[in-house]
C-alpha positions in Angstrom: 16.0 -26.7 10.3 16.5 -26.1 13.8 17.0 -22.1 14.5 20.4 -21.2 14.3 19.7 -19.0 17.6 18.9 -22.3 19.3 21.9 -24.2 18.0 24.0 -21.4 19.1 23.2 -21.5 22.7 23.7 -25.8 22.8 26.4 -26.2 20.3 28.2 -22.6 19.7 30.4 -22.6 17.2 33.6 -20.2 17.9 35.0 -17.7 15.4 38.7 -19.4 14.4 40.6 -15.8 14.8 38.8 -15.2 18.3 39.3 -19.1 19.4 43.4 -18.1 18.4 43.7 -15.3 20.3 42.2 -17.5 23.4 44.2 -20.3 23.4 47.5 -17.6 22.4 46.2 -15.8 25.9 45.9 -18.9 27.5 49.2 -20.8 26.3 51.1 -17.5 27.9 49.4 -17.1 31.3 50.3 -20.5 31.7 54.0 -19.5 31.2 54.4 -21.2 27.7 58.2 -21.5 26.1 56.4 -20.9 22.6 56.1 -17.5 21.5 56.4 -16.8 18.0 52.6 -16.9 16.8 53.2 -15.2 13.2 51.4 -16.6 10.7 54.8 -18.1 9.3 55.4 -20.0 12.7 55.0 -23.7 12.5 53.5 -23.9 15.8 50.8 -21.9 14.6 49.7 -23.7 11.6 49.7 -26.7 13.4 47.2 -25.0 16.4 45.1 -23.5 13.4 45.0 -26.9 12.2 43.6 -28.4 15.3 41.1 -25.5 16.0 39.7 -25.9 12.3 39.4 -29.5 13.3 37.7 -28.7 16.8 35.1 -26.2 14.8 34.5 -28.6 12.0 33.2 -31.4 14.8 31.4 -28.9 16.5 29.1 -27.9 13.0 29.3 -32.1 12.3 27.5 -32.0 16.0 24.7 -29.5 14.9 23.8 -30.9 11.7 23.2 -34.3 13.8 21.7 -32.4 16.5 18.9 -30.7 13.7 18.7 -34.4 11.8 18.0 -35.9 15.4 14.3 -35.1 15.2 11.7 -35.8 12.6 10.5 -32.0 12.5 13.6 -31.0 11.1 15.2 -33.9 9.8 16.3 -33.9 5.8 17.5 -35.9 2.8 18.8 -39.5 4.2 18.5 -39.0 7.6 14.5 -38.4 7.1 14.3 -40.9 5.2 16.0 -42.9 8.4 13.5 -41.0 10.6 10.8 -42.4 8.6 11.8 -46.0 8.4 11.1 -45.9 12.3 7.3 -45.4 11.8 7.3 -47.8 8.3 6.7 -45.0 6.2 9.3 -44.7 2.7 9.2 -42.3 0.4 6.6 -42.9 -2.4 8.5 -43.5 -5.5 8.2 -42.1 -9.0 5.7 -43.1 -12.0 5.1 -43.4 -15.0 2.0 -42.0 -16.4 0.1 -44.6 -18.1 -3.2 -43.5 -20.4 -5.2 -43.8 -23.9 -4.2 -42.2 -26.8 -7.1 -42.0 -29.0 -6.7 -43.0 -33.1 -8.9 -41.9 -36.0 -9.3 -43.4 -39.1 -10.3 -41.8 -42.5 -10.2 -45.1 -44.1 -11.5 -48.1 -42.4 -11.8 -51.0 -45.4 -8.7 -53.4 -43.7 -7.5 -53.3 -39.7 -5.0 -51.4 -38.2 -2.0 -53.2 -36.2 -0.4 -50.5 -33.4 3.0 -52.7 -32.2 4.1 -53.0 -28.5 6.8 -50.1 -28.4 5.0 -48.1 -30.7 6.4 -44.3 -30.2 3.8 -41.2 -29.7 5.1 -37.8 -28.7 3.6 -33.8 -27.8 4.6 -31.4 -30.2 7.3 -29.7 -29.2 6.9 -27.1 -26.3 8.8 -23.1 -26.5 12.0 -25.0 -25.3 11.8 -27.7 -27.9 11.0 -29.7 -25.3 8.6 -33.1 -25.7 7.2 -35.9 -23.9 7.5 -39.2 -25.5 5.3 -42.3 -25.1 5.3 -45.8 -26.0 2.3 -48.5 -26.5 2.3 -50.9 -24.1 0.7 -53.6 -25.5 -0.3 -54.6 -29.2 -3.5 -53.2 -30.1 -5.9 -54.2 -33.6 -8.3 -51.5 -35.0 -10.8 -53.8 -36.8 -11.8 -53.5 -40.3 -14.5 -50.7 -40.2 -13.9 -49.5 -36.9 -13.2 -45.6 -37.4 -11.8 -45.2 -33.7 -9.7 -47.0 -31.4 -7.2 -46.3 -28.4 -3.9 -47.2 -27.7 -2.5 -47.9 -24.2 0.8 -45.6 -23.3 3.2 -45.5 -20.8 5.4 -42.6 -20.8 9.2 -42.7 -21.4 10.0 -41.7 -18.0 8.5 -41.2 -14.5 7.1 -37.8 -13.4 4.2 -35.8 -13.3 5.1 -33.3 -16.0 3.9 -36.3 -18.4 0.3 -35.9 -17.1 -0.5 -33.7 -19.8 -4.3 -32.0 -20.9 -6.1 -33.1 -23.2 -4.9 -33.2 -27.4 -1.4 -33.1 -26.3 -0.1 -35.8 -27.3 -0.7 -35.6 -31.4 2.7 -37.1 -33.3 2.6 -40.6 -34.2 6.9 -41.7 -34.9 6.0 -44.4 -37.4 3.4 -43.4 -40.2 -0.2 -45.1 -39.9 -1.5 -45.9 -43.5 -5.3 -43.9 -43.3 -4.6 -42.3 -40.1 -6.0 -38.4 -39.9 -6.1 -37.7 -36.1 -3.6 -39.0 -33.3 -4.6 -37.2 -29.5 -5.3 -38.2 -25.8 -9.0 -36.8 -25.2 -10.3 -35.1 -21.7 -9.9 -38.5 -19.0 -7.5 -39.8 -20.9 -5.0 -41.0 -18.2 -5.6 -44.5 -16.8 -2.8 -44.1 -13.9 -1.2 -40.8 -13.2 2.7 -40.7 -13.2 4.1 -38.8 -10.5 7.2 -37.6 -9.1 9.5 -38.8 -6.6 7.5 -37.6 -3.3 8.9 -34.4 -1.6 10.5 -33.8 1.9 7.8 -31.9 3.3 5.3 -34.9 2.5 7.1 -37.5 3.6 7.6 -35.9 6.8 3.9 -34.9 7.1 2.5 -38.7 6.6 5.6 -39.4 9.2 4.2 -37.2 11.6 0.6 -38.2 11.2 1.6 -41.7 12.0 0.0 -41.1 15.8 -3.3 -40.7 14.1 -3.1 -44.6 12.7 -3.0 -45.9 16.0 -6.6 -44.6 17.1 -9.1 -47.3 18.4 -11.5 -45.7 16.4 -11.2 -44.6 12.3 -10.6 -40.5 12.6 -10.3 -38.3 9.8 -6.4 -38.1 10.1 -6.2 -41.9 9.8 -8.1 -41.8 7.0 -6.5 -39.1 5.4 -2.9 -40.4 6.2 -4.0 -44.2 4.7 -5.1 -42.2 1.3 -2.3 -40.6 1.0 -0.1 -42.8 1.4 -0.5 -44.5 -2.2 2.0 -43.8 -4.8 -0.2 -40.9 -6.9 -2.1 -39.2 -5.0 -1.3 -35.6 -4.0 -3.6 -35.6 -1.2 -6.8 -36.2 0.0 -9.4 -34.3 1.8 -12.2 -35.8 4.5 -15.6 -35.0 4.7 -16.6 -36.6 7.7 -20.0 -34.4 8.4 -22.3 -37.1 7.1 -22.6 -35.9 3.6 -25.0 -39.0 3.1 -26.3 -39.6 5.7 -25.6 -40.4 9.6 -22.4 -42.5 9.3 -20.9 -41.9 6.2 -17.8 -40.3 5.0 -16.4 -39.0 2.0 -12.6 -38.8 0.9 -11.9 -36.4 -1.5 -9.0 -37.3 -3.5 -6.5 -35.2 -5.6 -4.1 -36.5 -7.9 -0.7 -35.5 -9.3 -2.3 -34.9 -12.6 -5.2 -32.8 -10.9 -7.6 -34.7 -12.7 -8.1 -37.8 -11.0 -8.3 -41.4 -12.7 -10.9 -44.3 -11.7 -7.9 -46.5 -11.2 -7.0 -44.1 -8.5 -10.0 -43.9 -7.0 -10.3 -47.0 -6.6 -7.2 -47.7 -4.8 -8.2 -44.9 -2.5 -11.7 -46.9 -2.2 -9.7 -50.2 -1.1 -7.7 -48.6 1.3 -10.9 -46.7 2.9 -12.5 -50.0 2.9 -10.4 -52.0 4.5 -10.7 -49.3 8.1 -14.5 -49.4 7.4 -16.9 -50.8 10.6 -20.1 -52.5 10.2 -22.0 -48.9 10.7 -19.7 -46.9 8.3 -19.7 -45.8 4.6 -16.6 -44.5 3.2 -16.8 -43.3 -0.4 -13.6 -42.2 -2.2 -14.3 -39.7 -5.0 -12.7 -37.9 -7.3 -11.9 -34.2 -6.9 -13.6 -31.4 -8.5 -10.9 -29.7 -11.4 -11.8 -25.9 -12.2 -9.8 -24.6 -15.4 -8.8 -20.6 -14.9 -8.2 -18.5 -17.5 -5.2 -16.3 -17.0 -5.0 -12.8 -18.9 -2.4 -10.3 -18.1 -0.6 -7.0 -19.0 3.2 -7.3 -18.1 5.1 -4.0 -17.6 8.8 -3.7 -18.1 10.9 -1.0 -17.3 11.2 2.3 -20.1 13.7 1.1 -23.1 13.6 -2.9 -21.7 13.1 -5.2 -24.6 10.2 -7.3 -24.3 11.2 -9.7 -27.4 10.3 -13.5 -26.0 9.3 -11.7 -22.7 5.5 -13.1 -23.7 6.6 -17.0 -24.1 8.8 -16.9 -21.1 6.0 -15.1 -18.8 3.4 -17.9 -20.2 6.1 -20.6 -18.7 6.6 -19.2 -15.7 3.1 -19.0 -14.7 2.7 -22.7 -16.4 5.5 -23.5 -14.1 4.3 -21.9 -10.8 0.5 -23.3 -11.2 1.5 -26.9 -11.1 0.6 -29.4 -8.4 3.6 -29.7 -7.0 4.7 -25.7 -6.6 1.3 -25.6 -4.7 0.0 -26.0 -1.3 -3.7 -25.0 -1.4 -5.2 -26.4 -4.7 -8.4 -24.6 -4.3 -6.8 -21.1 -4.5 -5.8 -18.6 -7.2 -4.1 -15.5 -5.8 -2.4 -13.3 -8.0 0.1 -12.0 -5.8 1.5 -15.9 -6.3 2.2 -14.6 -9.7 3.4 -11.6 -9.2 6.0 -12.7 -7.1 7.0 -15.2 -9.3 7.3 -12.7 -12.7 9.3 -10.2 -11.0 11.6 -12.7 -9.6 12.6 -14.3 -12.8 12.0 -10.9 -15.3 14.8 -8.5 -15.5 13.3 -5.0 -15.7 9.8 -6.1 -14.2 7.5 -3.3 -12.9 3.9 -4.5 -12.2 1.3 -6.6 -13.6 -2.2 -6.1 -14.2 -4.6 -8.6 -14.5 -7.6 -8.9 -16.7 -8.8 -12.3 -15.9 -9.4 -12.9 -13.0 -10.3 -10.0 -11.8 -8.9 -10.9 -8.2 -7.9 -13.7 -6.4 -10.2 -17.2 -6.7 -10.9 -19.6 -3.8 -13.3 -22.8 -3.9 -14.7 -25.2 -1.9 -12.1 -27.6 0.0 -11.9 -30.7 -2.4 -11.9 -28.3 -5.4 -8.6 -28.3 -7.2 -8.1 -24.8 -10.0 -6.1 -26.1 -12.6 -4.3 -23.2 -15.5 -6.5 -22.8 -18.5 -5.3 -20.4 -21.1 -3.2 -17.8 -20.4 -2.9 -14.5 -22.4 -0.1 -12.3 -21.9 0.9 -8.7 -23.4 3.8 -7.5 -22.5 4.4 -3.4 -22.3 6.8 -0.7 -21.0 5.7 1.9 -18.6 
């Protein structure tokens, strides 16, 4: 938005009392047969009317004023904004991945249907995530193991889940003793309508695409411009070698998938020269243990304090709350605890000891997270 101090001095907006009095000081100077302005006078409902009128096109002129220019612009009018330099807003998707099967008897195959139903268990909100097979899939006879292709019910990156999530099966499987989705499980990450802020970054980087020459930003801006990807990071200091690149690319379930990758590859490829190596790659994904004491305040009760201090941290490490993957700083959870905890004093943290930043390309996901909850 543009600053309000800046609005005010091109567009000021009056104060409807003040903007009264004027025109009442005006309308008699000019010798005006009207005098009765009480707030019972029809004459003065009917000039309130028109000044409310007058102050309402002025804020209508301000809000096109700030949507006039892509720094600033929001909702449809960005997306208008956009349109002008052929960039739309990425849509949503739906995860798609392999859910793993194992058999503890093997003597006759195993049929999973199209539409077959596979769930998480349910979460502290009785919340889960439901998916469905995508294709009919045979277990042979013998065959202890096999995987199941799944899209999720809905698009969004909440149903990029970790690994043995996804552990209910909705229709009983005769000798079935273990349903999960193991570590690199997701063939396609689903992901969430794309935000604002990125759409107006890629927007704004569309004066890098119109280099002679293939420069980082281009790079950077064709990468992440494909539905999935969160963003992507250049390494263009010949990491093998004079003339090669790599692109480092993040994805919305932090763990990237070889079917992303290799979209990233194609679209790398297709602005390579004849003297150029472009490798896409995935990024590296850190898992950070979280242990802390909460303290509430004397007398506070601290019953389900635990689960909802575990969610909130949950909440504020994913992808799309973050800017800088490759940091951990605990003031980022501090500030969100004490703004959603009545009676919140401090936090201490065990693990880590203090704040965590890797190399660029480098992408710290939550691991466990221990929480004991006190009053001071």
């Amino acid at each position: 938005m543009i600053d309000d101090s800046v609005l005010d001095k091109i567009i000021p907006v009056p104060d409807v009392n003040e903007k009264m009095a004027e025109l009442k000081e005006e309308l008699s100077a000019a010798g005006f047969s009207i005098t009765k302005w009480g707030p019972g006078g029809v004459f003065y409902w009917l000039t309130r009317i028109c000044v409310q009128i007058h102050v309402e096109l002025l804020k209508l002129a301000r809000t096109m004023l700030n949507n006039m220019f892509l720094r600033h612009a929001s909702g449809a009018w960005l997306e208008l904004k956009a349109a002008d330099f052929s960039k739309f807003l990425k849509a949503a998707m739906k995860t798609r991945g392999y859910v793993t099967i194992t058999r503890s008897s093997t003597s006759e195959a195993l049929t999973i249907t199209k539409g077959h139903m596979f769930k998480t268990a349910p979460d502290i909100n009785g919340d889960e995530l439901v998916y469905y097979a995508v294709e009919n899939t045979v277990i042979q006879e013998g065959q202890q193991t096999g995987r199941v292709l799944v899209e999720a019910e809905k698009a969004g990156a909440e149903y990029n889940v970790s690994e043995n999530q996804i552990t209910v099966s909705m229709i009983y499987l005769s000798g079935v003793s273990g349903i999960t989705n193991e570590q690199g499980w997701i063939y396609s990450e689903g992901a969430d309508i794309e935000s604002e802020a990125s759409l107006r970054n890629r927007t704004i980087a569309s004066w890098s695409e119109l280099s002679t020459n293939t420069t980082a930003a281009r790079l950077k801006a064709a990468v992440e411009a494909i539905p999935g990807v969160m963003c992507a990071y250049i390494d263009d200091r010949h990491p093998r070698g004079q003339g090669t690149v790599d692109v480092i690319v993040v994805g919305a379930a932090g763990e990237t998938s070889e079917e992303l990758v290799r979209k990233a590859q194609e679209e790398t490829d297709k602005l390579k020269d004849n003297y150029e190596d472009y490798l896409a790659k995935p990024g590296t994904v850190i898992y950070q243990d979280v242990d802390i004491t909460l303290y509430l305040k004397p007398g506070a009760s601290t019953a389900d304090m635990e689960s909802a201090a575990k969610a909130l941290i949950s909440g504020a490490m994913k992808l799309s709350s973050r800017t800088d993957f490759n940091l951990f700083l605990q003031d980022d959870i501090r500030y969100v605890l004490k703004k959603s905890i009545p009676d919140y004093r401090k936090t201490i943290f065990t693990s880590p000891a203090s704040d965590v930043e890797m190399a660029v390309g480098t992408v710290i996901m939550l691991g466990s997270v221990t929480v004991k909850v006190l009053n001071t």
